[in-house]
Structure formats: C-alpha cells, structure tokens
ZAMIVO-517433 format. One record per residue (C-alpha): residue number from 1; y, x, z. Coordinates in nm, 2 decimals, always signed. Example, Ala and Ser with C-alpha at 12.3 -4.5 7.8 and 13.67 -1.06 7.14 Angstrom:
BEGIN
@nunu = 1, yy = -0.45, xx = +1.23, zz = +0.78
@nunu = 2, yy = -0.11, xx = +1.37, zz = +0.71
***
This chain:
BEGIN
@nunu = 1, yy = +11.14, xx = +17.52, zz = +8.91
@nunu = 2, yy = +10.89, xx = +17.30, zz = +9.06
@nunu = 3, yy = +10.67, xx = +17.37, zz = +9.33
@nunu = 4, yy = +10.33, xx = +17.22, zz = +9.30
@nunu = 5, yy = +10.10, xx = +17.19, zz = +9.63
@nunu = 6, yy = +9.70, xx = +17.12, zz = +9.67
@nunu = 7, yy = +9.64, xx = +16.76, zz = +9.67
@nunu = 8, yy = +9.37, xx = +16.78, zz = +9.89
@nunu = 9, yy = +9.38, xx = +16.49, zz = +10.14
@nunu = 10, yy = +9.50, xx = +16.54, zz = +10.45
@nunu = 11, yy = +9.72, xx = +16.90, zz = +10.35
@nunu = 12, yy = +10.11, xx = +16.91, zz = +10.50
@nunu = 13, yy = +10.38, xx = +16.74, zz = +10.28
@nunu = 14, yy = +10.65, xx = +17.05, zz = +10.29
@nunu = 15, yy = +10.97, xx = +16.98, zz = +10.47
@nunu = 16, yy = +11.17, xx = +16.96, zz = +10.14
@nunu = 17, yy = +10.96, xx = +16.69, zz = +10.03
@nunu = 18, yy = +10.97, xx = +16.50, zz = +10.37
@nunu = 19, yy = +11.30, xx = +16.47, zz = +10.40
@nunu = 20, yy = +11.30, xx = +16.21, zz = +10.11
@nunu = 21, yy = +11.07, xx = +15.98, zz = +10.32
@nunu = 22, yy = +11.29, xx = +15.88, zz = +10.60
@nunu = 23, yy = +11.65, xx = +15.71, zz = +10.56
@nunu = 24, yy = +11.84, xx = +15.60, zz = +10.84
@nunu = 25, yy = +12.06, xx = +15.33, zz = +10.76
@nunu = 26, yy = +12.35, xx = +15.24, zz = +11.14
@nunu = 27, yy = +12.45, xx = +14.89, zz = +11.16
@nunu = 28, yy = +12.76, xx = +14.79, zz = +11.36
@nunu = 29, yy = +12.60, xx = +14.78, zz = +11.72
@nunu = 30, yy = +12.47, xx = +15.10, zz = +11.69
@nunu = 31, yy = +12.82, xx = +15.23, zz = +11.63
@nunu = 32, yy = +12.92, xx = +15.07, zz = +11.98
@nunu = 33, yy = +12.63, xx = +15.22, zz = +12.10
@nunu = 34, yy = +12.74, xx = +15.58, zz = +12.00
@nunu = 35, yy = +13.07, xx = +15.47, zz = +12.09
@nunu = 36, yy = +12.96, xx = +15.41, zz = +12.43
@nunu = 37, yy = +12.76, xx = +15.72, zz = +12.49
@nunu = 38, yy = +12.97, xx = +15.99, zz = +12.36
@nunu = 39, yy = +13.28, xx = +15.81, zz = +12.48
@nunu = 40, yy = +13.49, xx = +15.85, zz = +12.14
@nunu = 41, yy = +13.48, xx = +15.73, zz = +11.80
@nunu = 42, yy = +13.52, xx = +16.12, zz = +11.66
@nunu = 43, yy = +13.20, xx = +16.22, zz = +11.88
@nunu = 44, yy = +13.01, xx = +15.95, zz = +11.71
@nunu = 45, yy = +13.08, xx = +15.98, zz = +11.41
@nunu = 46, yy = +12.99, xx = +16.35, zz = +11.46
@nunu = 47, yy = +12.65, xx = +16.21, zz = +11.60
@nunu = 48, yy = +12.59, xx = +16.01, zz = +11.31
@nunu = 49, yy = +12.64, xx = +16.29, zz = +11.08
@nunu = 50, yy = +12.43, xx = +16.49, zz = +11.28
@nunu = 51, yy = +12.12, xx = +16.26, zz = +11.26
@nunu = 52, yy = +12.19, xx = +16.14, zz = +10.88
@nunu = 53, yy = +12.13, xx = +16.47, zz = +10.79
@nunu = 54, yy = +11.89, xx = +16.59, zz = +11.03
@nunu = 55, yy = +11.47, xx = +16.62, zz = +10.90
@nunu = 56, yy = +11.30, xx = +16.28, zz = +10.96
@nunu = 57, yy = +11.13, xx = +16.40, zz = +11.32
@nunu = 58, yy = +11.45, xx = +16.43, zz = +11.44
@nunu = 59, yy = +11.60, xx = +16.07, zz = +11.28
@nunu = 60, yy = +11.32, xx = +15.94, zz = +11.42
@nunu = 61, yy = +11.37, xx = +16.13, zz = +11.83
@nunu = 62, yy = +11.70, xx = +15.98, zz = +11.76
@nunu = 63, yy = +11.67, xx = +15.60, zz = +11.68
@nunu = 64, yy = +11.38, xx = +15.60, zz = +11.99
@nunu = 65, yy = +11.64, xx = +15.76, zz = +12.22
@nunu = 66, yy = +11.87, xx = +15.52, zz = +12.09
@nunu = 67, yy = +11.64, xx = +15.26, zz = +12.11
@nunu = 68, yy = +11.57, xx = +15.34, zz = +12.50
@nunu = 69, yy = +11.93, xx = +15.39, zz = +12.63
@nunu = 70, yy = +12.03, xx = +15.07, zz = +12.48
@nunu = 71, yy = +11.70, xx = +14.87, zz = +12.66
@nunu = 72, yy = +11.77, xx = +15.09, zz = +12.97
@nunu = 73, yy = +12.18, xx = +14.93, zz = +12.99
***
C-alpha cells in the first residue's frame, strides 16, 4: 500500500518519509565522547542506539548537544 501526498510546494513531508533523510553515521571520538558523558561503555552504546533510531529532529538535538559539550570541555 502506498500513500500518496499533494505535491504542492511547501506541504509537510510525513514523519515516515523523513526518517529516510537523515543518517547518523559515530566515528571513534564520538564514542569517547559518550564514553565520557555517561561514564560506561554499556550507557553509550545505549545512547547510540537511542539516537540511531530516533526521528531526524532528535539525531540532529543530539549531534548539536554533542557538538557543544565537546567545545564546552
């Protein structure tokens, strides 16, 4: 079953669809970095997880948040 939308400019992309859009891809430091946070290697993996799978306004909350704690230390 497909669901088809209006293609009128400027109309909402559905959350389904989104989700395709935005990929989060961790390199090493930001495994020391989740390491460093949480404390544990379990936690962050956990975190990871968390964001990989989370809708793309949340990836993107977390890689800024991310972003900022490791500029702030």
């Amino acid at each position: 079953m497909r669901h088809e939308h209006p293609k009128a400019p400027g109309h909402p992309i559905p959350p389904h669809e989104r989700k395709g859009l935005v990929k989060i891809e961790f390199e090493s430091g930001d495994w020391a970095l989740l390491n460093e946070i949480f404390g544990d290697e379990d936690t962050a993996a956990a975190a990871m997880e968390i964001i990989k799978d989370a809708p793309p306004e949340i990836q993107v909350l977390a890689v800024q948040l991310m972003k900022i704690i490791e500029e702030v230390a």
